[in-house]
N, C-alpha and C positions, 0 to 999 in steps of 0.2 A: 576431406583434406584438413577441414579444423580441429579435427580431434585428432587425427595424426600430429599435427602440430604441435594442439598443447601437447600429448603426450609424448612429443620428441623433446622438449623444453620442460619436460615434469610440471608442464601448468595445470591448474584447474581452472573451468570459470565458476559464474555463481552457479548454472546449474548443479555442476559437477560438486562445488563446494555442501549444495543442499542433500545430494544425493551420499554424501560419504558421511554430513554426518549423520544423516538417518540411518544409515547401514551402520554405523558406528555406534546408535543407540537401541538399534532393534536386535542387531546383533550380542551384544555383551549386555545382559544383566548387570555386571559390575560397573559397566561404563555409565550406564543407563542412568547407576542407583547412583554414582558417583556424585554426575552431573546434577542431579534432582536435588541433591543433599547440600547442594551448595549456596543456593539464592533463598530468600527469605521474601525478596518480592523480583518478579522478571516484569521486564516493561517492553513493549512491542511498538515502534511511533511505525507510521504509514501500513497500518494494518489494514485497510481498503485495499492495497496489494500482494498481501499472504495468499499463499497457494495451499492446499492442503500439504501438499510433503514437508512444506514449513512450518506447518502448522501442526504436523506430528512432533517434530523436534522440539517447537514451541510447549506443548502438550507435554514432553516428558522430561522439559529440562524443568518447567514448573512443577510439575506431579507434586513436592512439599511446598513449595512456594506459600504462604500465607496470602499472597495478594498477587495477581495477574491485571495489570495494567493496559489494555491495549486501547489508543492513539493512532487516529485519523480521523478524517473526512467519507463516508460509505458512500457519498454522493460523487467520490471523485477517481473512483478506481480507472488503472488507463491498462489494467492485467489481465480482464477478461480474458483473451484472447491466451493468455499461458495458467489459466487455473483461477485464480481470483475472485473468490464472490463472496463479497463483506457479508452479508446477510447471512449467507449459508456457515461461514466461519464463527459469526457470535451463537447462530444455535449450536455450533458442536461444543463451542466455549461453554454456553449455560446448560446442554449437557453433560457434558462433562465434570462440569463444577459449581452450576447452582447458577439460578437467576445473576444476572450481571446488573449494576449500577450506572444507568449511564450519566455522564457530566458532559452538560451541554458547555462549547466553548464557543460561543456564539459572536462574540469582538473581535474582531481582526485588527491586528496592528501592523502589516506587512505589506500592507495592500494600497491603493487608492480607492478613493468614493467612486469612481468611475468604471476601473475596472471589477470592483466589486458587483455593483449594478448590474454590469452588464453578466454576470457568473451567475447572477442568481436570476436573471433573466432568461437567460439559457436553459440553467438546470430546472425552477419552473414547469417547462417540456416531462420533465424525468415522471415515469408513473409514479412511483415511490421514491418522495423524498424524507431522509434523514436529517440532513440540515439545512439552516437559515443563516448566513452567514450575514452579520453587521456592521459597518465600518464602526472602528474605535472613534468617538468624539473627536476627537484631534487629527484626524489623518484629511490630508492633501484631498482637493478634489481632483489630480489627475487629468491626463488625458484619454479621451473617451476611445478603447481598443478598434482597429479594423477589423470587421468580418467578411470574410471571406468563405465563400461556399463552391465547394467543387463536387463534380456528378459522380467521379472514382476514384480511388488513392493513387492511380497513376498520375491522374489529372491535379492530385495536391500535392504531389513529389515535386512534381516539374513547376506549379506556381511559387511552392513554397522556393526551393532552388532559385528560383528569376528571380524571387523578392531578397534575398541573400546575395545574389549576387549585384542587384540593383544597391542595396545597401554599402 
């Protein structure tokens, strides 16, 4: 019934937005070369949740690109579940196009001391971690976050809900 929908209202979502224009670039060599010929450098921010089909269009809008930039955290992907897997995407990247340069952004200005603590406590846990995340000098020490731990995602719908509603 949802894609009835969009397609009674000529909507697309982002699926359908990823999907037309990969067929639009795999499709048309003209389109393809078009698009390629146009950026000098592409920049990718929250690439911890590229998927591969993004990551083809990614792939062929840069093909002349002198510089590919891609921008995130690989420790914080929340896309697993629809494709997503930072690690698997920087080998296709230096695949594709030669060892990459990482630049660690390790200061956080966005954050509290608090909540940062406790992210890199969390992540910690992680087999493989990519980053260290630091508060910037200056930043607020914050209020220290609540954890909350539930046994299934029913059981975090429904707390989460109470606490929003409680709110």
């Amino acid at each position: 019934r949802y894609l009835q929908a969009l397609n009674e209202r000529g909507g697309v979502d982002f699926g359908g937005l990823v999907y037309l224009a990969r067929a639009a670039l795999n499709d048309s060599s003209k389109t393809a070369e078009r698009w390629a010929g146009k950026f000098d450098l592409v920049q990718v921010d929250e690439v911890q949740d590229t998927h591969q089909s993004e990551y083809d269009i990614i792939r062929q809008v840069a093909q002349h690109a002198k510089s590919l930039c891609l921008v995130g955290d690989l420790d914080q992907t929340i896309y697993g579940w629809r494709g997503s897997s930072p690690r698997t995407l920087i080998r296709q990247v230096e695949a594709d196009r030669g060892p990459a340069t990482a630049i660690m952004m390790n200061d956080n200005f966005r954050s509290t001391k608090s909540l940062l603590q406790t992210a890199n406590e969390v992540a910690s846990g992680l087999l493989e971690r990519a980053t260290i995340v630091q508060p910037f000098e200056g930043l607020d020490e914050g209020t220290p976050p609540t954890i909350q731990i539930f046994t299934n995602p029913n059981d975090e719908a429904i707390g989460v809900a109470r606490h929003c509603a409680d709110l």
